[in-house]
N, C-alpha and C positions, 0 to 999 in steps of 0.2 A: 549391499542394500539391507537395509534393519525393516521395513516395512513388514508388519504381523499381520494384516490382512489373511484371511485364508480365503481359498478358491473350494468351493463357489464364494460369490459373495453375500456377506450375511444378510440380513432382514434390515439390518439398522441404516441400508443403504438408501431405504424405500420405506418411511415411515408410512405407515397406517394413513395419517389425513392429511399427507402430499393430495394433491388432485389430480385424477384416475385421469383427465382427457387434457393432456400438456402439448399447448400449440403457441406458436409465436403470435398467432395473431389474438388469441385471449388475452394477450398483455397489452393491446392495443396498438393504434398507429404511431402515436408518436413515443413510444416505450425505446431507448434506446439500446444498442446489441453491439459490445466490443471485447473486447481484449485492453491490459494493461501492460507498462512496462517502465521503468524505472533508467533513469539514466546511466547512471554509477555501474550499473548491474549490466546494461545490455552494448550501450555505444562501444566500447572502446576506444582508439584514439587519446590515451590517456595526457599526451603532452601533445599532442597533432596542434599544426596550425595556430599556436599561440593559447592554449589552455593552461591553467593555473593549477596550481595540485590543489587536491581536496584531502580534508581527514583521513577519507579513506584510502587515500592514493599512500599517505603518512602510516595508518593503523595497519595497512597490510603488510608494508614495507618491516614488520615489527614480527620477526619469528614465532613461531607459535597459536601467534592468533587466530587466524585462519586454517581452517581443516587443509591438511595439506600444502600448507603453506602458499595457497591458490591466492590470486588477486584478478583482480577488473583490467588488466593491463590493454587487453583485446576483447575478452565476453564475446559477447556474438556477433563482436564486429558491426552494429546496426550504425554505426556514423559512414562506414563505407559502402554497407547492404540496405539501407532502410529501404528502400525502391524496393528489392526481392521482398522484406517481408510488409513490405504495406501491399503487393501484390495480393499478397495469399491474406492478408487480411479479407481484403476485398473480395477472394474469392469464397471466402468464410461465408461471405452475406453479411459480414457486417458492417453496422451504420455509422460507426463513432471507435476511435484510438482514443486511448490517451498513456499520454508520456510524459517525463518531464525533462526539467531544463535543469542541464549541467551550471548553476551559478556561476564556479570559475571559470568556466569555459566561454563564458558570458562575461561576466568581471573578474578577470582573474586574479586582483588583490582583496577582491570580495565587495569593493567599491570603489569610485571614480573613473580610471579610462573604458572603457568598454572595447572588447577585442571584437573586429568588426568582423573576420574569420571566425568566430564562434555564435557570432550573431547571424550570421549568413546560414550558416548551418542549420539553425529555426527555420529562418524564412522558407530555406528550400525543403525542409520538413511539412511544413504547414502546407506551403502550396502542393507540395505531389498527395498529403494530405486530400487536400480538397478537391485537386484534378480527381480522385478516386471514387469520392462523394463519402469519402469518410470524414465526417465530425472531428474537426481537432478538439482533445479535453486536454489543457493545459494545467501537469501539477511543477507548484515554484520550487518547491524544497523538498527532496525525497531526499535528504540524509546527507547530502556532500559540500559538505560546506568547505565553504574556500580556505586552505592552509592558513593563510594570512590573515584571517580573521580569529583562526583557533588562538593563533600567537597571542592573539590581544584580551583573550578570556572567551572565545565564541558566546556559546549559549548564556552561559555564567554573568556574562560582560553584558549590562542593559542596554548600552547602547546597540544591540542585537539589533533591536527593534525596531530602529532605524536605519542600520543596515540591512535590513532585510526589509523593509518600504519603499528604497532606493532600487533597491533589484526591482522588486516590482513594479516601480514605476518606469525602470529599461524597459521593461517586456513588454507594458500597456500602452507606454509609447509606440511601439515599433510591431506586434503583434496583436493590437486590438482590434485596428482594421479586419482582420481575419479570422480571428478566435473567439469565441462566442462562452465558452465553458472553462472557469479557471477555477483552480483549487489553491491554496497559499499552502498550507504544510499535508505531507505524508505520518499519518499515526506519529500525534505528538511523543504521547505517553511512552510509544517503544524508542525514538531515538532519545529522549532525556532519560528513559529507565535502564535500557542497555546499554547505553554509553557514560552516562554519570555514575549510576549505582551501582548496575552491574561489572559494568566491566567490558563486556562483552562485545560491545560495539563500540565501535568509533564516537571519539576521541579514547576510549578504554580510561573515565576516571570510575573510582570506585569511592565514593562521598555521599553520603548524606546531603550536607550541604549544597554541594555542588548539584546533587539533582533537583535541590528545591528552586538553589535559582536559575537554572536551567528551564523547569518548568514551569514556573511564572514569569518569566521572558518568553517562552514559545507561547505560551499564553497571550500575555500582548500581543507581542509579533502575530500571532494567528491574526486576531482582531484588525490590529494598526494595517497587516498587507491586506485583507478586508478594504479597508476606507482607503490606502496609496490605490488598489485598483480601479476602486465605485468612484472617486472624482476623476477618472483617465478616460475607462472604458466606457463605450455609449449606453445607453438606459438598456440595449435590447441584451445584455452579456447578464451571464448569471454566474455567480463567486459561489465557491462554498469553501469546503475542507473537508478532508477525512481525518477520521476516528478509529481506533483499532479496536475489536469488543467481542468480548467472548459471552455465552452464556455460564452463567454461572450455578452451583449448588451444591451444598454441603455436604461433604464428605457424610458426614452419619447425618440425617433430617431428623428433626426433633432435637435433637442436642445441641442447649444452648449456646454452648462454644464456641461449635462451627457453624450456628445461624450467624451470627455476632459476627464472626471473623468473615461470612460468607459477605455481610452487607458492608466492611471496613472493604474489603478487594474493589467489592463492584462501586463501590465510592472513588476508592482508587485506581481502577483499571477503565473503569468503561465510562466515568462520570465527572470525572476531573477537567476535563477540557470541554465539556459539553456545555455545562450548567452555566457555566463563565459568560457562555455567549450569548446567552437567554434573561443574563442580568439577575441571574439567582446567586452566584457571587460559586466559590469552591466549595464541594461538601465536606465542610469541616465538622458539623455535625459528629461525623462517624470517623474523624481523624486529628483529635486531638494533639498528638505529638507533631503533626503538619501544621495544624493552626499555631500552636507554638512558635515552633521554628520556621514559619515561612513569617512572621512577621520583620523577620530585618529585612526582607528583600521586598516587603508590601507597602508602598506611598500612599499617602494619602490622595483620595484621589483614582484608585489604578481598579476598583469595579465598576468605576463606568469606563474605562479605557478596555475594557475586557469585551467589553458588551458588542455585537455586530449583530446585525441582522442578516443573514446569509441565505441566499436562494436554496440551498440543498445541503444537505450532508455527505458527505462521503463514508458510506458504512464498510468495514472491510473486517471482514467474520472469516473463522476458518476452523475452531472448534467448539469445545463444551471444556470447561475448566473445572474441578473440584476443587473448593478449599476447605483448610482444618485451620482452627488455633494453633498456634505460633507463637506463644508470649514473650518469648528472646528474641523474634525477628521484627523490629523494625523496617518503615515505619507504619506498618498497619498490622503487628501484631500477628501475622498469618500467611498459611503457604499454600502452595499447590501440590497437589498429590501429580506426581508424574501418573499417567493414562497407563503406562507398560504394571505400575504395581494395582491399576485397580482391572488389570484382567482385560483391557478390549480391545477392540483391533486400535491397530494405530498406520497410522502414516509413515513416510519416511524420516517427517521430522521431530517423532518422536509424539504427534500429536493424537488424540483421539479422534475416530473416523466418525463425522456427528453430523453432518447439515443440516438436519433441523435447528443446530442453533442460529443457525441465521433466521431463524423466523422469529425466535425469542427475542433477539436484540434488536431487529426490526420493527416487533413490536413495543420492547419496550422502550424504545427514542420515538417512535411516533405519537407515545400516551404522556409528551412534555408538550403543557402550553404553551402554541406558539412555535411548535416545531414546525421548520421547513420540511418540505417534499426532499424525501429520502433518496439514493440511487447505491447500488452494489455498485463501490469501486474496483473492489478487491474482490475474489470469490473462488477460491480452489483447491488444490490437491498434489503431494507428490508422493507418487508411488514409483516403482521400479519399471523402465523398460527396456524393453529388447527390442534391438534396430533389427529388421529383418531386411530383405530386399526391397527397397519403396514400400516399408510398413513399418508402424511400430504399433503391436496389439495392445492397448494400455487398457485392460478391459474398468478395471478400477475407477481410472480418473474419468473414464465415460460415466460409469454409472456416478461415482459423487457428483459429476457439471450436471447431470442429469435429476437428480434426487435436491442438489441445492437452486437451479431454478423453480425443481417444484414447491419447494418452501417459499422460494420466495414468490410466486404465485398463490399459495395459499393466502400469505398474509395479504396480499393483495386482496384477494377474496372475502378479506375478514376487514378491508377500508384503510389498509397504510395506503401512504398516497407513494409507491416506486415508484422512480421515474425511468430507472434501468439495471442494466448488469453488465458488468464488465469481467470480463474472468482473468484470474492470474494464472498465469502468463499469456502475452500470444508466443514469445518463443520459450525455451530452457534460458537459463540466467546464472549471473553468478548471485548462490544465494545465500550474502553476507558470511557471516565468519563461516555458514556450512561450507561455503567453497561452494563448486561445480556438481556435487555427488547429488543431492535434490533435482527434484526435476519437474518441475511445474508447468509447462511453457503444453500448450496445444498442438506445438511445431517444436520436434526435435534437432534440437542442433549437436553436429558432429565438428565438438570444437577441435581438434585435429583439422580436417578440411573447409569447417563451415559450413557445410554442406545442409539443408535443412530437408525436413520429411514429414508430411501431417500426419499428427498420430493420430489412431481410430477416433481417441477423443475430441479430435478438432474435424474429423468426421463427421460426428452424430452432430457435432455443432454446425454444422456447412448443411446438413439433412435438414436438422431443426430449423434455420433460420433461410434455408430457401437459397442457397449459397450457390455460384456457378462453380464447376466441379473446377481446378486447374487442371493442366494439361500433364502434369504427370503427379507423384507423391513424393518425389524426390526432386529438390531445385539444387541446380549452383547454377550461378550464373558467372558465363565465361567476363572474361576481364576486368573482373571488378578488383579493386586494390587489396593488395595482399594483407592478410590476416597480422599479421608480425607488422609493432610500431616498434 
């Protein structure tokens, strides 16, 4: 484990103007209280039952990429376990899950037949879902895009946009009855910037090009699955999307450089997919070489195709980013100081330990005319733990779940309109190229047995939100189908 935190934990855990008196019911009655999880990452099942391979099923299969050469093959097994852990959900005390939907597993060419075994798997999701009285929050695209669309250009390829309206309208058909809470994409910006640009993620291209049209296709697509759902779903369903977003600020303050390169990042990191929706078009403004180059892939025509009007945001914050100039780095001219060289504690994933950023970017999407009611989709921490006997002490991830609801209280305090939090994870996960070794989840899984065990952190949350205790800290549950697909 790399995680530099020191014990005790430091001040920065517990900023100054968090709010001294933090109670679930100061957020009000209808504030809702979950956990998140991602499909690719937790179901397993990876060919079970007629499912389609995805990128990722492709990009792990690809030596090297993956820390460890780890893949999603079984993860936490939640396609065979979801029962055990929507239990301990529920016994959390909380009001609302959300997950998403395996596409290929759903359409396994990525369009036309629909596999009626992978559709079945929703339904009976949704309903033990709701037997529970937990909230299903419905996300369409967390990352796994169907093999057989990648072949054809995926993201790149504009007819995306349609193929990805299509899925939406399988699931609105067949899951609106039921679902009340849908998101169309997971953090555009990281699956067309890791996977186009960087490298790093699935599909693994490394192009310029390729990320620009990549992200003006997910662009659309955000929009267009927007409107395939709003003509499906009844009036009473609320759409949104998440957004990935860091706070931001300059490496040295005062120095024009990196004010400059600080406001090109946050153009491009926290603002790119936002503005679009609100019919302010991309902020090209602050990114010249984007506005250049993304005009081969811009029709005329494609800013009002951008535009939706969405019930909510999906915000999902997790540190405080530094930038400096970068005049060789395209295409915004500017980099990040990794956290380890500016001295502060960090994470396991190498991030700075900060939650008060989530109140920054909270506020600053709330101060856009015409923004919808906000919600933490995402919200969390991995640190190192130790399985003890039916424990695992994670004193760390307690105190940051604990210090990032108070920010996010605060801002509340200060007039964003939250509508909730969701924390990442409710289990441990595979997490993307890190592999297995991160560990996010509120509930430790011992992928050897599956075995699961609430860590203290998913404690103080079962405390905090008034949770029935379960009957022990450690679960397996006999008979359930074997971990190995």
């Amino acid at each position: 484990m790399n995680s530099s935190l020191p014990d005790p934990l430091p001040p920065a855990f517990f900023p100054a103007s968090a709010p001294a008196d933090l109670t679930r019911a100061a957020f009000g009655p209808d504030f809702r209280w979950g956990a998140s999880a991602a499909a690719y990452q937790t179901e397993g099942a990876w060919k079970t039952h007629g499912k389609g391979r995805s990128i990722w099923d492709d990009f792990t299969d690809r030596s090297g990429r993956i820390s460890r050469n780890e893949d999603g093959r079984v993860a936490a097994d939640f396609y065979h376990r979801y029962e055990t852990d929507l239990n301990l959900a529920r016994s959390l005390g909380m009001s609302a899950f959300r997950f998403s939907v395996s596409w290929p597993r759903v359409l396994p060419e990525g369009t036309g037949a629909i596999n009626r075994h992978g559709l079945g798997f929703y339904d009976r999701l949704v309903d033990a879902c709701l037997a529970r009285g937990l909230e299903p929050w419905l996300t369409l695209y967390h990352w796994d895009l169907p093999s057989a669309l990648q072949a054809r250009g995926g993201w790149t390829n504009r007819q995306v946009v349609g193929w990805l309206s299509e899925y939406a309208e399988v699931m609105a058909r067949h899951l609106g009855d039921r679902v009340q809470h849908w998101m169309v994409l997971n953090e555009p910006m990281v699956f067309v910037g890791a996977g186009h640009l960087l490298g790093l993620h699935a599909p693994g291209r490394r192009s310029l090009g390729a990320f620009l049209a990549a992200a003006h296709h997910a662009a659309l697509a955000q929009a267009e699955g927007g409107r395939a759902l709003r003509a499906l779903l009844p009036a009473s369903a609320r759409i949104g999307t998440t957004f990935s977003c860091s706070q931001l600020t300059p490496r040295t303050p005062g120095n024009a450089r990196d004010e400059a390169a600080t406001r090109r990042t946050d153009a491009l990191l926290n603002r790119f997919f936002v503005e679009p929706t609100l019919g302010l078009g991309y902020p090209l403004a602050e990114l010249p070489l984007v506005a250049w180059l993304l005009q081969r892939y811009h029709k005329s025509g494609d800013d009002q195709l951008l535009k939706f009007n969405f019930d909510f945001w999906g915000i999902q914050n997790y540190t405080r980013e530094v930038a400096r100039a970068a005049p060789w780095l395209p295409p915004h001219w500017a980099a990040l100081v990794p956290a380890k060289q500016r001295g502060v504690p960090t994470t396991d994933m190498g991030w700075e330990v900060c939650p008060e950023s989530i109140y920054h970017m909270l506020k600053q999407y709330a101060a856009y005319p015409g923004a919808p009611q906000l919600v933490v989709t995402e919200s969390g921490s991995a640190f190192p733990d130790e399985l003890l006997p039916g424990r695992v002490p994670d004193a760390a991830r307690r105190a940051y779940l604990q210090a990032a609801i108070g920010q996010v209280r605060r801002a509340q305090l200060e007039g964003v309109d939250v509508g909730g939090y969701f924390a990442w994870s409710l289990t441990d996960n595979f997490e993307w190229a890190q592999g297995y070794a991160p560990r996010f989840g509120l509930i430790h899984v011992d992928y050897e047995t599956q075995q699961r065990t609430i860590k203290d952190s998913g404690l103080w949350y079962r405390e905090f939100l008034g949770g029935a205790p379960p009957k022990a800290g450690r679960v397996k549950v006999a008979g359930e189908a074997s971990a190995a697909q």
